[in-house]
BAVEXRO-800335 format. One record per residue (C-alpha): residue number from 0; residue in three letters; y, x, z. Coordinates in Angstrom, 1 decimal, padded with zeros to 4 digits. Example, Ala and Ser with C-alpha at 12.3 -4.5 7.8 and 13.67 -1.06 7.14 Angstrom:
2
R   n res      y      x      z
R   0 ALA -004.5  012.3  007.8
R   1 SER -001.1  013.7  007.1
This chain:
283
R   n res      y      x      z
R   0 UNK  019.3  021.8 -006.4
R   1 UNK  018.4  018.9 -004.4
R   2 UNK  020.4  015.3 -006.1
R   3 UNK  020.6  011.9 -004.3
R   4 UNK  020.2  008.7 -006.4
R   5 UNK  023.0  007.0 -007.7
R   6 UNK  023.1  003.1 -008.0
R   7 UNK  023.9  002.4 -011.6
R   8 UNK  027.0 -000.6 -011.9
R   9 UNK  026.0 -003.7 -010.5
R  10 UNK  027.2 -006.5 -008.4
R  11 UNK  025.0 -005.2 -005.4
R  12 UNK  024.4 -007.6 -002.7
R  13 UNK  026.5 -006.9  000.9
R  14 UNK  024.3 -005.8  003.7
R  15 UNK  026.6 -007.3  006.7
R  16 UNK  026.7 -006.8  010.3
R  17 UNK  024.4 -008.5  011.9
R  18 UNK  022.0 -009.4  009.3
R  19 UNK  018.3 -007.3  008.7
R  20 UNK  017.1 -006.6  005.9
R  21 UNK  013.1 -006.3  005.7
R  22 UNK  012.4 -003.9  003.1
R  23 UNK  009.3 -002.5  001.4
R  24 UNK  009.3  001.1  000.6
R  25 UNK  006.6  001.9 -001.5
R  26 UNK  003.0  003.5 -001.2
R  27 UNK  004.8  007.2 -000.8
R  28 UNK  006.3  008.3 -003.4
R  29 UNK  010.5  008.0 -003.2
R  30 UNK  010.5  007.4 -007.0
R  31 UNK  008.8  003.7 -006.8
R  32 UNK  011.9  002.5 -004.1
R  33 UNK  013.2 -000.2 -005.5
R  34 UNK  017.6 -000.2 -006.4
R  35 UNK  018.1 -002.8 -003.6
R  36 UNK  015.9 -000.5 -001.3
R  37 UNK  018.3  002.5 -002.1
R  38 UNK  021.6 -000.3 -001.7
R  39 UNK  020.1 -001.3  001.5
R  40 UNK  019.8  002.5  002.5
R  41 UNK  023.3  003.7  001.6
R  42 UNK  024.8  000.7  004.1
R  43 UNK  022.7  000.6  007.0
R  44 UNK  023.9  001.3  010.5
R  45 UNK  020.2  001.9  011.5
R  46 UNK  016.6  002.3  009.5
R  47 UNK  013.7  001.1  011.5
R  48 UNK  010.6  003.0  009.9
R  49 UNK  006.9  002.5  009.8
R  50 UNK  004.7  005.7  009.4
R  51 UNK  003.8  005.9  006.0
R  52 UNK  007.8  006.1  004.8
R  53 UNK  008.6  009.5  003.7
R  54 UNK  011.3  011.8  005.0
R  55 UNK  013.1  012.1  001.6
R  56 UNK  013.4  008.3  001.4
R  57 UNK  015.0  008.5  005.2
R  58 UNK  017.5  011.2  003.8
R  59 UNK  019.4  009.0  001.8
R  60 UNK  020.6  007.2  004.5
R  61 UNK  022.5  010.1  006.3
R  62 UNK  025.1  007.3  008.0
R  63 UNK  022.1  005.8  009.8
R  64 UNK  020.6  006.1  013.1
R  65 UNK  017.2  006.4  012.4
R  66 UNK  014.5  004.7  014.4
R  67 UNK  010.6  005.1  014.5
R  68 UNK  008.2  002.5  014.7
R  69 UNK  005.3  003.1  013.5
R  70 UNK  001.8  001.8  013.7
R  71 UNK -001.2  003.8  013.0
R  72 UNK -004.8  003.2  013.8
R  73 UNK -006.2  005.4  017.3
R  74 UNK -002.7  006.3  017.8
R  75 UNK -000.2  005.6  020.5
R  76 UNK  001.8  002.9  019.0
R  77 UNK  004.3  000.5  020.2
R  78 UNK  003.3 -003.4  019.9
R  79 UNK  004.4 -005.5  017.6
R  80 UNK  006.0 -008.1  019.9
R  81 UNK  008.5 -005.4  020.7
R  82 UNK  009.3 -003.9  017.7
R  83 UNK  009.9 -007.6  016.3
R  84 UNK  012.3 -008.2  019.6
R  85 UNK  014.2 -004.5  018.9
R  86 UNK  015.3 -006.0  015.2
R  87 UNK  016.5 -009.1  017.2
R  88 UNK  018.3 -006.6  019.4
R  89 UNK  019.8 -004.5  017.1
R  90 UNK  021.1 -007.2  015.1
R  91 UNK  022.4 -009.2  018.1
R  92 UNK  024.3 -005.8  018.3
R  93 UNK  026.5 -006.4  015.2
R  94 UNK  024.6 -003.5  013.5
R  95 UNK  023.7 -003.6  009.9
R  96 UNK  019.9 -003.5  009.9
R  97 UNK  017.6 -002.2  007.5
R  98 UNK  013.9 -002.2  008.6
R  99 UNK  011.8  000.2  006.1
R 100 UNK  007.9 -000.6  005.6
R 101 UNK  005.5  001.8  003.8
R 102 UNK  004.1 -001.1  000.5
R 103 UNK  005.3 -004.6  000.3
R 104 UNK  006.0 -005.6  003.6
R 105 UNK  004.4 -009.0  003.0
R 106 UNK  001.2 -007.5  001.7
R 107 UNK -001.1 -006.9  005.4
R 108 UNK  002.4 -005.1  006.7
R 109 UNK  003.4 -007.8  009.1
R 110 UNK  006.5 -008.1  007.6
R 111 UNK  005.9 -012.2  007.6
R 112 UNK  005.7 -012.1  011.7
R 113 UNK  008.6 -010.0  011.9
R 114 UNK  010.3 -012.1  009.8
R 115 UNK  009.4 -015.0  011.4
R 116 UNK  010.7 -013.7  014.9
R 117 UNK  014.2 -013.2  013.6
R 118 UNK  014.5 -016.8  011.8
R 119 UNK  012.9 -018.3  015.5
R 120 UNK  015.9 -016.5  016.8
R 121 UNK  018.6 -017.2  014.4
R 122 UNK  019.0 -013.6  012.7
R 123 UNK  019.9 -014.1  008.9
R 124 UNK  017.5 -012.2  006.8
R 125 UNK  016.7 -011.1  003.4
R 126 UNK  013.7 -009.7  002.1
R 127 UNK  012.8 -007.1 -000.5
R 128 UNK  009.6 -006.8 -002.0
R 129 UNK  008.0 -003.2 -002.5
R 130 UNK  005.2 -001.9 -004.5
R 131 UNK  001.9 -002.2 -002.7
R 132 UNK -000.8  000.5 -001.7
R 133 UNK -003.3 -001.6 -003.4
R 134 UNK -001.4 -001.9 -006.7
R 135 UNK  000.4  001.9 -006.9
R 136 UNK -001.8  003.6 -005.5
R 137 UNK -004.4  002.6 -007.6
R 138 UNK -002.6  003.2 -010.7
R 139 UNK -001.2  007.0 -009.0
R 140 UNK -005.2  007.7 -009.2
R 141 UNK -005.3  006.4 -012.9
R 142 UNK -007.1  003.0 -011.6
R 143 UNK -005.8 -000.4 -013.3
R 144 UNK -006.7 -003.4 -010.3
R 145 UNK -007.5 -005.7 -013.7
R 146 UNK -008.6 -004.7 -017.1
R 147 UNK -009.5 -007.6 -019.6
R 148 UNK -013.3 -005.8 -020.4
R 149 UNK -014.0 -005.7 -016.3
R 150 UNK -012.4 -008.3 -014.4
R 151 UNK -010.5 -011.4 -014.7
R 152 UNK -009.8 -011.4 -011.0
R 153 UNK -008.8 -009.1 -008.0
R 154 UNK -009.4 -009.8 -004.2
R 155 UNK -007.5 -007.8 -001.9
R 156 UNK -008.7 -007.8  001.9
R 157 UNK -007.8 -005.9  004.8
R 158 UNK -010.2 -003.8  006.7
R 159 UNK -009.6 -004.9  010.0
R 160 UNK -008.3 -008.0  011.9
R 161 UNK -005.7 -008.1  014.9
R 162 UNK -008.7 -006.7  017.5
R 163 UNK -009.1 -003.4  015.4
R 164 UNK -012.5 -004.9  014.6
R 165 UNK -013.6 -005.7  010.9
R 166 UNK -012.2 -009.1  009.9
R 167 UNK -014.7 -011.7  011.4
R 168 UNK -013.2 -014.6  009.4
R 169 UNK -014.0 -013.1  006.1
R 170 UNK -016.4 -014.7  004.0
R 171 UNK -017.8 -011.2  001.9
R 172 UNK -020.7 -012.8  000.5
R 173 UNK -018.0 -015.5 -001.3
R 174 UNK -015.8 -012.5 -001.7
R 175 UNK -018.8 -010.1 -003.4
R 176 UNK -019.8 -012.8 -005.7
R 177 UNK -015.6 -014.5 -006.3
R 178 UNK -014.3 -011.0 -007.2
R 179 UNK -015.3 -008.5 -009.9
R 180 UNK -012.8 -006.0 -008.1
R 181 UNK -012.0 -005.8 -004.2
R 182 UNK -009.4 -003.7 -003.1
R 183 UNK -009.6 -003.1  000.8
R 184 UNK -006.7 -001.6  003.0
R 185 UNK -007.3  000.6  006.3
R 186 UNK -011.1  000.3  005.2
R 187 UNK -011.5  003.3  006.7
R 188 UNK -012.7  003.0  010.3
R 189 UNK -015.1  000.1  009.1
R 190 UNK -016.0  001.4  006.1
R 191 UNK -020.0  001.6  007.1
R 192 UNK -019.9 -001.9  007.9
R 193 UNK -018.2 -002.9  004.9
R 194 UNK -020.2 -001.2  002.8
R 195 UNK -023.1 -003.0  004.3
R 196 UNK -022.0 -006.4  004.3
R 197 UNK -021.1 -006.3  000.3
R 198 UNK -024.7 -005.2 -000.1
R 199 UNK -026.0 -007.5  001.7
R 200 UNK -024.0 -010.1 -000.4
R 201 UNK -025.8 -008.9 -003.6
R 202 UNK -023.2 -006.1 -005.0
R 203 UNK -025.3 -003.6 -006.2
R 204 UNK -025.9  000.1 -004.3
R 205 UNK -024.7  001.5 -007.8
R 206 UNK -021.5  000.0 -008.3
R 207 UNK -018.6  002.1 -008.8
R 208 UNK -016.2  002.9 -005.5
R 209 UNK -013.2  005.0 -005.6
R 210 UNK -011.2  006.1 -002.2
R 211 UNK -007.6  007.0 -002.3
R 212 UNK -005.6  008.6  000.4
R 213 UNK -001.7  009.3  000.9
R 214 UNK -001.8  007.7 -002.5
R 215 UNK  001.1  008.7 -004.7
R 216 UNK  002.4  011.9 -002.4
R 217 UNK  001.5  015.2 -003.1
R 218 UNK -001.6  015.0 -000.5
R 219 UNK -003.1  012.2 -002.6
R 220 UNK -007.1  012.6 -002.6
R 221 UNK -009.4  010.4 -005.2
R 222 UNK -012.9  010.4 -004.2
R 223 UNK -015.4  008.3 -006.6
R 224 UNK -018.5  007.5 -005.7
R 225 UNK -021.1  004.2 -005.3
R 226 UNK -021.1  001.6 -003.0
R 227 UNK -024.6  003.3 -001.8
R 228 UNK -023.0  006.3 -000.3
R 229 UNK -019.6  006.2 -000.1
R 230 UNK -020.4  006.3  003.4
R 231 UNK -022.1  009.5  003.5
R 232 UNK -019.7  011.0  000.6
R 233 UNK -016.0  009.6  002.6
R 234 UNK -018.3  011.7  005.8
R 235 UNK -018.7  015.1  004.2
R 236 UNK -015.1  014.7  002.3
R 237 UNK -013.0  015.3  005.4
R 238 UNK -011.0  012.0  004.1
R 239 UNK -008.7  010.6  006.7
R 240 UNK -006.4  007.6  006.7
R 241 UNK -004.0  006.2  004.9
R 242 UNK -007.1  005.2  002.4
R 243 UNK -007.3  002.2 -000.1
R 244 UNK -010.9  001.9 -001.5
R 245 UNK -011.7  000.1 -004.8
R 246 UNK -015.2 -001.7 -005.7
R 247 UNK -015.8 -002.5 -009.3
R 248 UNK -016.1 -001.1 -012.2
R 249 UNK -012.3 -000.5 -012.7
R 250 UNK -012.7  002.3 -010.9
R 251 UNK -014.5  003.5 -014.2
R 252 UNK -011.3  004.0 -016.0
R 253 UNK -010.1  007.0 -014.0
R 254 UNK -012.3  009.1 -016.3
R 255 UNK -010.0  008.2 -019.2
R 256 UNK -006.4  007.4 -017.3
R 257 UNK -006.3  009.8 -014.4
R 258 UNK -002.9  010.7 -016.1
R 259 UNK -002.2  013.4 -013.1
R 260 UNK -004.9  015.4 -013.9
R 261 UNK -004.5  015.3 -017.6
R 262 UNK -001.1  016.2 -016.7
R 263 UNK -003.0  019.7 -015.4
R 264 UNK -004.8  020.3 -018.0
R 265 UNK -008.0  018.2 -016.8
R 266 UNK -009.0  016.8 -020.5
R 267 UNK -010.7  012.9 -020.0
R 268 UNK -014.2  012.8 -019.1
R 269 UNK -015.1  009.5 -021.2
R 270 UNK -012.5  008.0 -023.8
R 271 UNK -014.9  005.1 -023.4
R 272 UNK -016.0  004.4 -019.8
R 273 UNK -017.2  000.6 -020.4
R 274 UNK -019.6  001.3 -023.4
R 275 UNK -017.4 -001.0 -024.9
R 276 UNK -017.0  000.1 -028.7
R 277 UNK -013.1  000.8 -029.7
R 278 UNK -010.9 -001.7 -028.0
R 279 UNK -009.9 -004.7 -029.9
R 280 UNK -006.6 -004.2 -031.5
R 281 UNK -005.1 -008.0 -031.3
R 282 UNK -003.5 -009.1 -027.9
């Protein structure tokens, strides 16, 4: 039997009329929605979604009219100009408005220039973070983005620009040499040229990549492979977008934390990925 959340006792904040309230939702999976996310659902007059939010997260606000808008890559989509203005509209409208993004909505999800079009036109907002792709999804595929023994540092880059195009403003040779782990978002199109320009900064052809689609639903993928052919290997696997991709050796650590397959019965490949000895036992 199919149960909607409850909100456990609190002093919940009032979504009013009038106000929106710019939400992240999560990589996928309706368990990582945050308790104002689910307080902002239960009182909304209308939910304006991107893509990657799931139907079951849409469910829980019944009351609402439900409105789509999202934004996907080679897909008929409307701009973001007008999806920014609809907020304004819907607002202006005396309507409690809740507008639902897949991750953080701050983290490559435009949520900053959508927020900045309602201040610029005088529409109260408040904004709640979500967990990111790049973060959850990573951990849903047993992948920590730091780990003391790899990395004291993380970049996170997107894997195109406004154009479509692959982000001409990006340094990657600072990036390959700044960052022992780079996570990229919608890498996927790009991906060849990517690839390319972090081995042509120096990152070697053998270092450790791990792809991730509809990470944390129950069509997640993992592909692991090297930065030599994860070109040819993301080719032959079929792999479409959503996809996060990981470079560094963090990506190691799936052979000893993919939790979901040991939750199968799939026993750890390594207990010791790093060739690191037993891990120190002080903090």
């Amino acid at each position: 039997m199919k149960t909607e959340p409850t909100l456990p006792a609190h002093n919940w904040p009032t979504l009013e009329k009038g106000w929106v309230w710019l939400c992240g939702a999560g990589p996928g999976d309706p368990g990582l929605l945050t308790l104002h996310a689910l307080n902002a659902l239960r009182q909304a007059d209308v939910v304006v979604y991107d893509a990657l939010v799931q139907e079951d997260i849409l469910s829980w606000a019944p009351q609402a009219e439900h409105v789509y808008a999202g934004k996907r890559g080679g897909k008929p989509s409307a701009k973001q100009r007008d999806i920014s203005l609809q907020l304004v509209d819907l607002a202006r409208e005396g309507k409690r408005v809740l507008r639902l993004k897949g991750g953080d909505p701050f983290v490559f999800g435009r949520g900053g220039e959508e927020a900045q079009t309602l201040v610029q036109h005088g529409i109260p907002v408040r904004i709640i973070p979500g967990i990111s792709a790049g973060i959850g999804g990573l951990a849903y595929a047993g992948i920590p983005v730091t780990h003391r023994d790899v990395n004291q540092s993380v970049t996170f880059v997107t894997g195109h620009d406004q154009s479509g195009d692959t982000p001409s403003s990006l340094d990657w040779e600072s990036i390959s040499k700044g960052s022992q782990v780079l996570v990229v978002y919608m890498g996927m199109k790009h991906i060849a040229q990517i690839a390319q320009k972090l081995i042509s900064a120096g990152r070697s052809a053998n270092e450790p990549v791990a792809v991730v689609t509809n990470a944390t639903t129950p069509h997640q993928q993992v592909l692991e492979t090297t930065l030599g052919t994860v070109v040819e290997d993301v080719a032959a696997s079929g792999m479409e977008p959503p996809a996060i991709f990981c470079f560094g050796r963090s990506v190691l650590m799936r052979q000893v934390l993919d939790w979901q397959g040991q939750a199968a019965g799939i026993a750890p490949r390594d207990l010791d990925p790093l060739g690191r000895g037993r891990p120190a036992e002080s903090a």
